[in-house]
N, C-alpha and C positions, 0 to 999 in steps of 0.2 A: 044913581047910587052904585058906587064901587061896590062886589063884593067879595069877601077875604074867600080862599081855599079854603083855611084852618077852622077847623074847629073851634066851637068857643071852650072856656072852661068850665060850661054846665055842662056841655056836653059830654066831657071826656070823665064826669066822675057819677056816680051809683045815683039812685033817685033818693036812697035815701038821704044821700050827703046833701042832695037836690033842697030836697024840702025844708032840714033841717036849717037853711040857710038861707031859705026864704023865709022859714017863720019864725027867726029871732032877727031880722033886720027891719031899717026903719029907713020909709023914704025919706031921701033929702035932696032937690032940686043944685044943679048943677051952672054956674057959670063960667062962658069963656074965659081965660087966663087965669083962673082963681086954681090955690093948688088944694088938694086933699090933702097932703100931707109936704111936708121936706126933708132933708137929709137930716139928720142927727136932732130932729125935733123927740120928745117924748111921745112914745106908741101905742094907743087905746083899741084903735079899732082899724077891720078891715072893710072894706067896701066891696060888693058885687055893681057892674056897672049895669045900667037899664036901658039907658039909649044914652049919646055923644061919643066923644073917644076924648080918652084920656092917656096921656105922653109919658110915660116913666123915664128917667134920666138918673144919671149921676155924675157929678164930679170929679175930674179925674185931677193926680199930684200936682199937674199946670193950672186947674180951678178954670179947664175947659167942660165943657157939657156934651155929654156922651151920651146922647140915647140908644136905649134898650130896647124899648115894645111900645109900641099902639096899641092899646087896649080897646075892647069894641064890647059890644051888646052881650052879656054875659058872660064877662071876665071878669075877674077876680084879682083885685089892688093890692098889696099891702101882704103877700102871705106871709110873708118871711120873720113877720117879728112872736107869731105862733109860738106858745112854750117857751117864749124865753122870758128870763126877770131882767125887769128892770128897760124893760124894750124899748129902743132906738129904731126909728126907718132908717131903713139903712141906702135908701133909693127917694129920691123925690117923685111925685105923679100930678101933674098940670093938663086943667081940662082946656084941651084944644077946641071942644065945643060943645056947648051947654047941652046938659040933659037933663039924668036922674041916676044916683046911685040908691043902692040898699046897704046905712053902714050897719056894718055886725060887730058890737064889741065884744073886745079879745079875749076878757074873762068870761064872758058868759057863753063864747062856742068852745073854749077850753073845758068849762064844766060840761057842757053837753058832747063835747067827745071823749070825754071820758069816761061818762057812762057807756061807752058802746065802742068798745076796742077794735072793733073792725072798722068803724069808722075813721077811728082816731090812725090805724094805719093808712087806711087809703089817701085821707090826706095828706100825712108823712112824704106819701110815696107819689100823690100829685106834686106837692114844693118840689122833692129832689128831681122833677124831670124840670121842672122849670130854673132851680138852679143849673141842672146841666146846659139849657138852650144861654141861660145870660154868662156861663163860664165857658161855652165855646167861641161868643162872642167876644169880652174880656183875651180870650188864648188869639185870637186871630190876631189881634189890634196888635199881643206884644213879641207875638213870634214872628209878623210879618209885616208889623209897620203900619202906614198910612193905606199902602198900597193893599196889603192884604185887607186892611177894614174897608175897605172901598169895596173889592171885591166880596167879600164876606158880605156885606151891607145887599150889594146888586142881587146875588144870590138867595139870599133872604128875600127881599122885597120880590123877586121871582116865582119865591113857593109862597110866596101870601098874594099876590095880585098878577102872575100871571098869565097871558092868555099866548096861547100859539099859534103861531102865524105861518106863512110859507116862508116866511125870512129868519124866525126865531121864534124870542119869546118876549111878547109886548109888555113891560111894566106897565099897566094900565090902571097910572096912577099919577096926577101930576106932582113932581118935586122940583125944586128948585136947588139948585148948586149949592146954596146956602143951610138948606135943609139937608141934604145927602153930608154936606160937613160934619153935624153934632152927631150924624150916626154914626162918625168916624174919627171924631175926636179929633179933626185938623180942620184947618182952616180952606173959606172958599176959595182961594187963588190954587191952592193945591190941588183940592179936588177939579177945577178948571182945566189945572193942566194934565189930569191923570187921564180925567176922559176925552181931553182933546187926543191923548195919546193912543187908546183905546179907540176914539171913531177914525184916526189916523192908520190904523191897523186893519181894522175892520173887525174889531171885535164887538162895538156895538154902531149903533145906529141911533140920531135924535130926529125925531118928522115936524113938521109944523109947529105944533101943541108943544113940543119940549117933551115930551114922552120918551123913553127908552126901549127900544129893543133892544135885545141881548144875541146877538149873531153865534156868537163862539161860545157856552157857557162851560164847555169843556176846557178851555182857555183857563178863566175864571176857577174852578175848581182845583186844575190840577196846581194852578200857580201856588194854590195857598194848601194844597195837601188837603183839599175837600173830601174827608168821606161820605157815603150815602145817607145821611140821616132823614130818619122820618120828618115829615112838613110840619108833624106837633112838634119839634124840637127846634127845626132850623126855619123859622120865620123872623119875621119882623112884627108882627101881629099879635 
């Protein structure tokens, strides 16, 4: 078992936001490929996850698939359609492998955050950190190309799974060429030749397993004008 750096998202918010979210949800058993929700589908409810992970994505103006986040063992799906009428997901979330969620519908934790304004802000003010981690992703991709998501991406996947080594920093995670594409909105051949370019440099390194260490992540960073953000903001997780 991989485990994330990050925080979940029970963690990062009040016990009471905690409980109220456990006791208006309802298990529902989870299958591989099946999605909870899709883009521009009608929006009821949100989901806390219990165990599997599940994929968030979205579509970009070419109708490529762009993922966002891995969601894991108490994180939280779907926030974003909160407060609003008439709610759209505005993101798709596909379980990469069966578990169990707890979903919560959207009017009945609206009415109970509304009794309790302090509540009702803390979550406000969990979403906008999570919109900022998926708008500095989005800003990577279009101020710096394939090349910057790439890099943006390795970065990420570093402050969620990695370990350090005397050479770097191990992604100790297995992906595939194929998989590192949709989180970067281009195709495999691209990403092929980016990191060929990259282990040609020596900025990173691939071992047996397919595995990645990151050699130079100072390379990485400064290429795309990386500032230091917190690991809750700049992961993949």
């Amino acid at each position: 078992m991989i485990n994330s750096r990050r925080k979940s998202d029970i963690d990062l918010i009040s016990e009471d936001l905690r409980n109220l979210l456990l006791t208006i949800g309802t298990p529902k058993k989870t299958e591989k490929g099946a999605f909870l929700f899709q883009e521009g589908m009608d929006a009821s409810e949100l989901y806390l996850v219990k165990s599997g992970l599940v994929q968030i994505s979205k579509l970009t103006a070419e109708g490529k698939e762009l993922n966002l986040r891995i969601c894991k063992k108490d994180d939280i799906v779907g926030e974003l359609i909160l407060f609003s009428e008439d709610a759209k997901y505005m993101l798709s979330a596909m379980v990469l492998s069966e578990g169990e969620v707890l979903v919560l519908n959207k009017e009945v934790l609206e009415k109970e955050l509304m009794k309790n304004n302090q509540l009702t802000y803390e979550f406000i003010k969990w979403i906008s950190s999570h919109l900022r981690a998926v708008q500095s992703k989005i800003i990577d991709l279009v101020l710096h190309g394939k090349k910057g998501a790439l890099f943006s991406t390795l970065i990420r996947f570093s402050n969620s799974y990695g370990v350090q080594t005397k050479d770097g920093i191990l992604i100790d995670i297995h992906l595939t060429n194929q998989e590192l594409a949709k989180f970067c909105s281009a195709t495999r051949e691209s990403v092929n030749r980016m990191l060929s370019e990259l282990r040609k440099n020596k900025i990173i390194a691939t071992d047996e397993s397919g595995k990645i260490t990151i050699l130079d992540i100072d390379y990485l960073k400064c290429s795309i004008g990386c500032d230091t953000c917190q690991i809750d903001e700049c992961h993949i997780d």
